[in-house]
PAZA-148140 format. One record per residue: residue number from 1; residue in one letter; x, y, z of N, C-alpha, C, O in turn. Coordinates in nm, 3 decimals, decimal comma. Layout:
<atoms>
[atom NUM; "a"; [X; Y; Z]; [X; Y; Z]; [X; Y; Z]; [X; Y; Z]]
...
</atoms>
This chain:
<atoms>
[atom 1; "x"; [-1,343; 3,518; -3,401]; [-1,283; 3,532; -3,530]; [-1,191; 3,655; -3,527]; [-1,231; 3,762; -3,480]]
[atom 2; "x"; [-1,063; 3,639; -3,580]; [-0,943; 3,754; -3,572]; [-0,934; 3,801; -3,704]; [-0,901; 3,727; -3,797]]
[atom 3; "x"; [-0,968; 3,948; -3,721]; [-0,979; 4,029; -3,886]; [-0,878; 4,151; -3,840]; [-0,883; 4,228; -3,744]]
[atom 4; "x"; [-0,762; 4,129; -3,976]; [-0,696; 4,246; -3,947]; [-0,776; 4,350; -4,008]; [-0,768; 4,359; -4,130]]
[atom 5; "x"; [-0,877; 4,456; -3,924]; [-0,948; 4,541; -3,978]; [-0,819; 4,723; -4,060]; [-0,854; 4,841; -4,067]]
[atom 6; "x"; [-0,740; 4,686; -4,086]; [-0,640; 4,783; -4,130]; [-0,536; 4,731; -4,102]; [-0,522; 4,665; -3,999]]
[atom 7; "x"; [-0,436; 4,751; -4,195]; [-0,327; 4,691; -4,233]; [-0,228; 4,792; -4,312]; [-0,285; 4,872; -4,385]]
[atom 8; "x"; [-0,090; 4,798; -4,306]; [-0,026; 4,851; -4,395]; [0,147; 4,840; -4,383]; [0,188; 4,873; -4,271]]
[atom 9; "x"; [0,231; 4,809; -4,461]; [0,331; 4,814; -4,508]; [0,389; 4,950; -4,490]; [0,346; 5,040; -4,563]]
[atom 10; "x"; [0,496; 4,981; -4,390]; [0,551; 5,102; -4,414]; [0,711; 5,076; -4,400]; [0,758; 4,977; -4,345]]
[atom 11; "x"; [0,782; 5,173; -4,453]; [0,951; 5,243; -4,446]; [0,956; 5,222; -4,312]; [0,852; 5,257; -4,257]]
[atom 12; "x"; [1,066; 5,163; -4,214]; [1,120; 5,183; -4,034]; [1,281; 5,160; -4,055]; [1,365; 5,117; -4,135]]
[atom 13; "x"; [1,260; 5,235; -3,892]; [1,404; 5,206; -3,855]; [1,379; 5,148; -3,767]; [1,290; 5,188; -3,692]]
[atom 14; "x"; [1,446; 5,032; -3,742]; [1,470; 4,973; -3,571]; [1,584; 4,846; -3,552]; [1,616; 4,765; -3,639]]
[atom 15; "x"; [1,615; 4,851; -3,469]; [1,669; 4,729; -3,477]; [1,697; 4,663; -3,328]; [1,724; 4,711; -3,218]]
[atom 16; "x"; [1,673; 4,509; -3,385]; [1,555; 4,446; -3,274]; [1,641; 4,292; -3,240]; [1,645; 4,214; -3,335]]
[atom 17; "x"; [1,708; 4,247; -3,109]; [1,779; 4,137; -3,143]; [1,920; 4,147; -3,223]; [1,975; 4,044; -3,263]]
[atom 18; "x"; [1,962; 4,245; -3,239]; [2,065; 4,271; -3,343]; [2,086; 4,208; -3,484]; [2,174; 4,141; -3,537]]
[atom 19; "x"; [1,949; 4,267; -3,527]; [1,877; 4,287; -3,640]; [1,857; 4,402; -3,703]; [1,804; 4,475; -3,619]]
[atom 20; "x"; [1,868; 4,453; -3,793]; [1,837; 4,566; -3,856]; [1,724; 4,573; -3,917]; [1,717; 4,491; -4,008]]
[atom 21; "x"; [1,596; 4,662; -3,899]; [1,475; 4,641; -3,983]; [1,466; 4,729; -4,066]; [1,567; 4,799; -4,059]]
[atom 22; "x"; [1,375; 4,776; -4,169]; [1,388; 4,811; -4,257]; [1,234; 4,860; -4,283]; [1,213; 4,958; -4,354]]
[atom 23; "x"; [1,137; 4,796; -4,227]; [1,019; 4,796; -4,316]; [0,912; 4,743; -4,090]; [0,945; 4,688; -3,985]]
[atom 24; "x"; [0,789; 4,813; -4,149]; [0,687; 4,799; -4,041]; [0,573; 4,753; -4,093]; [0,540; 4,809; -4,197]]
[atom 25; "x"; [0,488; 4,650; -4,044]; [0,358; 4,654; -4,052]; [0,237; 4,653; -3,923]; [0,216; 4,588; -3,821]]
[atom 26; "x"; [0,194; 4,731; -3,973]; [0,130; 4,825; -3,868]; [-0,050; 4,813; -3,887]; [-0,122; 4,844; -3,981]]
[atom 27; "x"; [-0,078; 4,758; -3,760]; [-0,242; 4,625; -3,815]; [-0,322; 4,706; -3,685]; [-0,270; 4,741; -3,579]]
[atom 28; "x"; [-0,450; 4,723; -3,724]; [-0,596; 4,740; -3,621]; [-0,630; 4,593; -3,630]; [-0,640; 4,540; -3,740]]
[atom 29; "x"; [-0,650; 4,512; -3,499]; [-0,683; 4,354; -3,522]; [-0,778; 4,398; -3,440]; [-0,775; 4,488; -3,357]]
[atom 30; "x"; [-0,895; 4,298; -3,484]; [-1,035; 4,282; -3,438]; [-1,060; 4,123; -3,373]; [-1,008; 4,028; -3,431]]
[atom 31; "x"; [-1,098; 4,113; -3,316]; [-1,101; 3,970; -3,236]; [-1,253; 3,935; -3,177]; [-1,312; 4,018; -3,107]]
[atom 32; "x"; [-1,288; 3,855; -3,198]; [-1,472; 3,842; -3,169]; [-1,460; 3,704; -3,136]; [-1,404; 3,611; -3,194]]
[atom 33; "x"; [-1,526; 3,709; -3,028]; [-1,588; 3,555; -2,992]; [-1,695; 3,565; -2,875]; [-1,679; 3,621; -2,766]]
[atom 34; "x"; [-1,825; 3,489; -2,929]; [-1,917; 3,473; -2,767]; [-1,967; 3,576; -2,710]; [-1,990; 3,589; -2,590]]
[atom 35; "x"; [-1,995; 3,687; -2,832]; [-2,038; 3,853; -2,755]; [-1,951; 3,936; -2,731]; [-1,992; 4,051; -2,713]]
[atom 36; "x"; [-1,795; 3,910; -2,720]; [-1,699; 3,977; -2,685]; [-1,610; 4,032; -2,771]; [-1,551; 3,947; -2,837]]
[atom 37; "x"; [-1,580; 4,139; -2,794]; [-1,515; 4,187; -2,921]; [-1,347; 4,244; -2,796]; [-1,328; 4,252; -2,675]]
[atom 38; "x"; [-1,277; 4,267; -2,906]; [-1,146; 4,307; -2,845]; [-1,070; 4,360; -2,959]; [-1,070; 4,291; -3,061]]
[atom 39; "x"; [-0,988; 4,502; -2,958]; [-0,936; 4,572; -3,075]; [-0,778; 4,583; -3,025]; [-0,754; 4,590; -2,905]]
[atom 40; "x"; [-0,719; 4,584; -3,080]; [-0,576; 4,597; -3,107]; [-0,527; 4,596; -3,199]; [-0,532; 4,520; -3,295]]
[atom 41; "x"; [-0,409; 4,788; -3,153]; [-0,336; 4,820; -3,248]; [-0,195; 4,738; -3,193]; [-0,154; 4,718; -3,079]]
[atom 42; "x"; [-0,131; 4,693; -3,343]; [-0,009; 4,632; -3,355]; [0,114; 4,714; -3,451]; [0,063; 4,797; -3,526]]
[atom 43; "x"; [0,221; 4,707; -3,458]; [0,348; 4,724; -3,503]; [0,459; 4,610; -3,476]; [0,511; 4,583; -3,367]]
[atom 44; "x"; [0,487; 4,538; -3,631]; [0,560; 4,421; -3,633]; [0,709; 4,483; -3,733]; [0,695; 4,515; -3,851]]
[atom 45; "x"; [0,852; 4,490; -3,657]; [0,945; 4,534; -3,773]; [0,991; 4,441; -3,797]; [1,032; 4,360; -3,714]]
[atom 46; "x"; [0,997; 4,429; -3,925]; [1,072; 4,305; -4,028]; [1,172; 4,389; -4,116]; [1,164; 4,510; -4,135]]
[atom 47; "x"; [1,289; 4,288; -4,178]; [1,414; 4,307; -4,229]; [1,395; 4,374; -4,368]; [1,453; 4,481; -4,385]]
[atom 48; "x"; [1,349; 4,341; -4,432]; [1,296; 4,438; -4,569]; [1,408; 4,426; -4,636]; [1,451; 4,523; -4,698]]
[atom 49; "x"; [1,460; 4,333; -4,637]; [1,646; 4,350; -4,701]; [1,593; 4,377; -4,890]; [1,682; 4,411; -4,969]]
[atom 50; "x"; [1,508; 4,365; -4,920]; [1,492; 4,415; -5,070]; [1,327; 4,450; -5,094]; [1,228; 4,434; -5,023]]
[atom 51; "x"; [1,346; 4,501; -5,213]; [1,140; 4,511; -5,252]; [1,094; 4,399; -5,257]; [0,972; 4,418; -5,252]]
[atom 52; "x"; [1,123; 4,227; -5,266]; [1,066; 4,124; -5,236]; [1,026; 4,109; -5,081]; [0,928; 4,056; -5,030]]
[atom 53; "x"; [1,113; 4,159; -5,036]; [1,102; 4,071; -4,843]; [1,020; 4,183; -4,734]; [1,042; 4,284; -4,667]]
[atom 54; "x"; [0,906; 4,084; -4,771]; [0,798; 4,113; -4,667]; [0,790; 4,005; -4,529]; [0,704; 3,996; -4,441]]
[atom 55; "x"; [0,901; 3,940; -4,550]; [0,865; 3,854; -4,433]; [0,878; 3,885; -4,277]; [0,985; 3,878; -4,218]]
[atom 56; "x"; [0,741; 3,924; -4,211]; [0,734; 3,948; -4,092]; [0,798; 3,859; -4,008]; [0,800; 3,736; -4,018]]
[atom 57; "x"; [0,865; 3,948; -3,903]; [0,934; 3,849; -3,791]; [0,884; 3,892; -3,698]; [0,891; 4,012; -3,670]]
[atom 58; "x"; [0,795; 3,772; -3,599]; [0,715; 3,869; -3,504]; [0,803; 3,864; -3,375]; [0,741; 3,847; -3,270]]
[atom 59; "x"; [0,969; 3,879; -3,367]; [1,013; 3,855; -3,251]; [1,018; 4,017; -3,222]; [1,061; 4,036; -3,109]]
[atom 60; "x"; [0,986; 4,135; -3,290]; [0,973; 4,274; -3,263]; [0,846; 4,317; -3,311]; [0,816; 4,389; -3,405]]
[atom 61; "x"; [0,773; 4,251; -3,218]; [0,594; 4,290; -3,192]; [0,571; 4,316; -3,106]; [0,581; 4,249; -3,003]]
[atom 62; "x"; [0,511; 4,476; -3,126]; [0,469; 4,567; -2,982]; [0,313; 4,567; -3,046]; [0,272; 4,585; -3,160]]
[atom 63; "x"; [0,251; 4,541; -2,927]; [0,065; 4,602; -2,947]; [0,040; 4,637; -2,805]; [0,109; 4,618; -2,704]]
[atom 64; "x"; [-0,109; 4,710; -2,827]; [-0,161; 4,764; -2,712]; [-0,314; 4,751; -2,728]; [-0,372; 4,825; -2,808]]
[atom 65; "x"; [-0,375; 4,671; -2,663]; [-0,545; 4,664; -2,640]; [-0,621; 4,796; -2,625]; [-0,624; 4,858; -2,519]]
[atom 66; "x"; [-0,686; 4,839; -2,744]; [-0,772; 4,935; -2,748]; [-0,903; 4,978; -2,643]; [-0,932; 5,067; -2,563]]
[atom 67; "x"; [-0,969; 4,836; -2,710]; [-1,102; 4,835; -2,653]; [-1,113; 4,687; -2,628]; [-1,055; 4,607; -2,701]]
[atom 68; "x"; [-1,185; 4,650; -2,529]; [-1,229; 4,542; -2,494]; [-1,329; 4,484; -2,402]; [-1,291; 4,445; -2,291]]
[atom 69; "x"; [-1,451; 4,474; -2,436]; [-1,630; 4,420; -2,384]; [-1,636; 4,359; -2,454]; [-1,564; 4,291; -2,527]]
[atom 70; "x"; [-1,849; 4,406; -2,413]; [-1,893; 4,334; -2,477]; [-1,950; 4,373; -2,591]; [-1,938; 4,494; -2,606]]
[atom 71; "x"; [-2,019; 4,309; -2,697]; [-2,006; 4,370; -2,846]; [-1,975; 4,319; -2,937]; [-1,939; 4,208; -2,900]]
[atom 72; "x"; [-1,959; 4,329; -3,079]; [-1,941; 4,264; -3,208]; [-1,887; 4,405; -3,293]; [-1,889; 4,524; -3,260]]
[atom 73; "x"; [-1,834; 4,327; -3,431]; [-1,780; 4,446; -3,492]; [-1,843; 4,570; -3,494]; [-1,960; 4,566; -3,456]]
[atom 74; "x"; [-1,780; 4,735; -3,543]; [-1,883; 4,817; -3,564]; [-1,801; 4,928; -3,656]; [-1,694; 4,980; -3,626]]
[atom 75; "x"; [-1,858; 4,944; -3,746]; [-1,821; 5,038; -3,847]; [-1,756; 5,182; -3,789]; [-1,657; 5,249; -3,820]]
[atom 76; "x"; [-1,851; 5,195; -3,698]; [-1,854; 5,300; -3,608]; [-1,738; 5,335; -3,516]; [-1,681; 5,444; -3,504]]
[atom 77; "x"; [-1,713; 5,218; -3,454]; [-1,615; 5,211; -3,331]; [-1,492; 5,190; -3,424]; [-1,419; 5,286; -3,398]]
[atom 78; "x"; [-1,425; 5,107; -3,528]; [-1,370; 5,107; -3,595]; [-1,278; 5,233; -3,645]; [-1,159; 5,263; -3,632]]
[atom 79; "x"; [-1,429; 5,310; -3,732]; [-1,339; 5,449; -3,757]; [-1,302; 5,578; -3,646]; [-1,215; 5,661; -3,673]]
[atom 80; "x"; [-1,352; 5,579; -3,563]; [-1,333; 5,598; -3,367]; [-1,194; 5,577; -3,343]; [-1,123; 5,671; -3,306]]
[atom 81; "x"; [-1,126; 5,404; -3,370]; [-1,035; 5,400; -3,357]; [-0,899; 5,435; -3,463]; [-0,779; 5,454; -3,441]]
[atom 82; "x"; [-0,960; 5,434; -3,552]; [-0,874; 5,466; -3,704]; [-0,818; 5,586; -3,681]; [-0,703; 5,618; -3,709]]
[atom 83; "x"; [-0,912; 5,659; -3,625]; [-0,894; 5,834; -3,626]; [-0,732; 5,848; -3,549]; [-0,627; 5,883; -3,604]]
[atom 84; "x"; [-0,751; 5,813; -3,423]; [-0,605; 5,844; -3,382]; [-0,508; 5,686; -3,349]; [-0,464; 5,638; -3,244]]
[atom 85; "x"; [-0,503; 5,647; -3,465]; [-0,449; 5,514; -3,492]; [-0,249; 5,542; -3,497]; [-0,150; 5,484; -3,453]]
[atom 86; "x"; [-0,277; 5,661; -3,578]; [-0,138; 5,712; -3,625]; [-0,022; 5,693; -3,487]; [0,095; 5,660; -3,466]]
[atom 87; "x"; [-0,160; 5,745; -3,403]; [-0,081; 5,863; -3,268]; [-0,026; 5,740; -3,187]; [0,081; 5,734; -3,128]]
[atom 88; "x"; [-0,129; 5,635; -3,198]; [-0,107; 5,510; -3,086]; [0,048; 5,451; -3,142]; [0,155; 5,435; -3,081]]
[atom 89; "x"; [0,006; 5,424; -3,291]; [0,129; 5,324; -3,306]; [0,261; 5,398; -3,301]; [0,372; 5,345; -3,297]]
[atom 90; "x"; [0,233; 5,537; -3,301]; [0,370; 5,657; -3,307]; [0,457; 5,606; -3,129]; [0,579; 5,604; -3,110]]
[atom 91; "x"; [0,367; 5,580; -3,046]; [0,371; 5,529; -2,964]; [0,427; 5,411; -2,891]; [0,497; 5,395; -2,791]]
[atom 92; "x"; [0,366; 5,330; -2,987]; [0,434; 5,180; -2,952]; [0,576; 5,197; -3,023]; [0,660; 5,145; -2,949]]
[atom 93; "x"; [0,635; 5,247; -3,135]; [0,721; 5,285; -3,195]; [0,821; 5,334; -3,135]; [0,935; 5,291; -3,152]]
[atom 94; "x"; [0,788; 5,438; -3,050]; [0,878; 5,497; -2,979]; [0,908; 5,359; -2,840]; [1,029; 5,343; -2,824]]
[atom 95; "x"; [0,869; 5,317; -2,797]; [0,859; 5,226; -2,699]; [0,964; 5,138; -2,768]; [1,059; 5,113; -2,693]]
[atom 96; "x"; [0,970; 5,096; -2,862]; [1,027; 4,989; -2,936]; [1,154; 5,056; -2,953]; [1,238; 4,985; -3,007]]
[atom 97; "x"; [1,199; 5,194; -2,917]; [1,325; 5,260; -3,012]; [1,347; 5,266; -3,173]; [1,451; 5,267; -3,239]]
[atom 98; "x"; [1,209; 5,269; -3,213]; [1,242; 5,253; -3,350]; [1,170; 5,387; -3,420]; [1,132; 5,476; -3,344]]
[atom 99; "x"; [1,152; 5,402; -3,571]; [1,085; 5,499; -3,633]; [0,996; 5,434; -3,711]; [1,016; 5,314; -3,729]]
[atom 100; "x"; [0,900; 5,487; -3,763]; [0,801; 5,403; -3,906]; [0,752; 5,572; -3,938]; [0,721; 5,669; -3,869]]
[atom 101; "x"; [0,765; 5,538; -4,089]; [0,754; 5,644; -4,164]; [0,661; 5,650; -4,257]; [0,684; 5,597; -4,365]]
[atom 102; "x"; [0,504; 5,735; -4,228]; [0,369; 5,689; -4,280]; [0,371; 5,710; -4,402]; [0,322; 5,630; -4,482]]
[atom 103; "x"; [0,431; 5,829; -4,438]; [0,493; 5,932; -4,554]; [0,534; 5,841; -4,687]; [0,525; 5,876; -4,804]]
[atom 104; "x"; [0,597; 5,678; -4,620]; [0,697; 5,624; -4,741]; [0,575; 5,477; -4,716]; [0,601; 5,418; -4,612]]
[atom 105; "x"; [0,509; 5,444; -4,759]; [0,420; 5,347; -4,761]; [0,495; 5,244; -4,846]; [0,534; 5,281; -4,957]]
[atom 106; "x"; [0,522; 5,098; -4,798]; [0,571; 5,002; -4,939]; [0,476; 4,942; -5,028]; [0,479; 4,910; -5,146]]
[atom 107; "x"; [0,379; 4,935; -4,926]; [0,224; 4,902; -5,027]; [0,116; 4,967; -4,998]; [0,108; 5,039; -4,898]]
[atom 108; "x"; [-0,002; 4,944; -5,099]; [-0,061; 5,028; -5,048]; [-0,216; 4,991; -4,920]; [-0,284; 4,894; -4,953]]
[atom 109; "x"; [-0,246; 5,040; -4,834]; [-0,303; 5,007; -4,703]; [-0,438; 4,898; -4,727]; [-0,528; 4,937; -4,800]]
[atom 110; "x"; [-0,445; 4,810; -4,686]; [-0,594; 4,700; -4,677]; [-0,646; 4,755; -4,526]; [-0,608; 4,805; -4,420]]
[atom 111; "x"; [-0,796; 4,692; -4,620]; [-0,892; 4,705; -4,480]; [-0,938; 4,583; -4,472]; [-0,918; 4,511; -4,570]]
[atom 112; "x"; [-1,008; 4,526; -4,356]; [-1,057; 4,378; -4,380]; [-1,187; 4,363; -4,309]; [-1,247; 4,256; -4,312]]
</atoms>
């Protein structure tokens, strides 16, 4: 079962395909099956052309596999990874040539 365990809408710059983005969403995904758990942080930039358009385009999706055994969810390991969540996706961000700006949030953050 795949739970975006954190989620959030932020302000970016990038531009991807010769596309201009506008807006990031930036996900902790949790993935479980058969004893096996697997975490990944993601960063998806989408066009944001107004305060309606949230529509993700996942052709500028960078992630990176956290953790991955054996195991089931854990509250624990979760906020473990939350802690330097910022630093990772600051990361994939830069990889991407782009910016995301935590500071300007468009909505406000889910947990799942």
């Amino acid at each position: 079962m795949t739970v975006n365990v954190f989620e959030q809408y932020l302000e970016a710059e990038a531009e991807v395909n010769g596309v201009k983005r506008r807006g990031a969403l930036v996900m902790l995904i949790s993935d479980s099956e058969a004893g096996q758990i697997r975490y990944e942080a993601a960063v998806s930039f989408f066009p944001h052309r107004d305060e309606e358009d949230f529509a993700v385009s996942y052709d500028a999706y960078y992630s990176e596999v956290l953790f991955e055994g054996k195991g089931r969810r854990s509250k624990k390991r979760e906020a473990k990874l939350l802690e330097g969540f910022q630093e990772i996706i600051e990361r994939l961000v830069e990889t991407a040539g782009g910016k995301v700006f935590f500071d300007r949030p468009l909505r406000e953050a889910r947990r799942g």
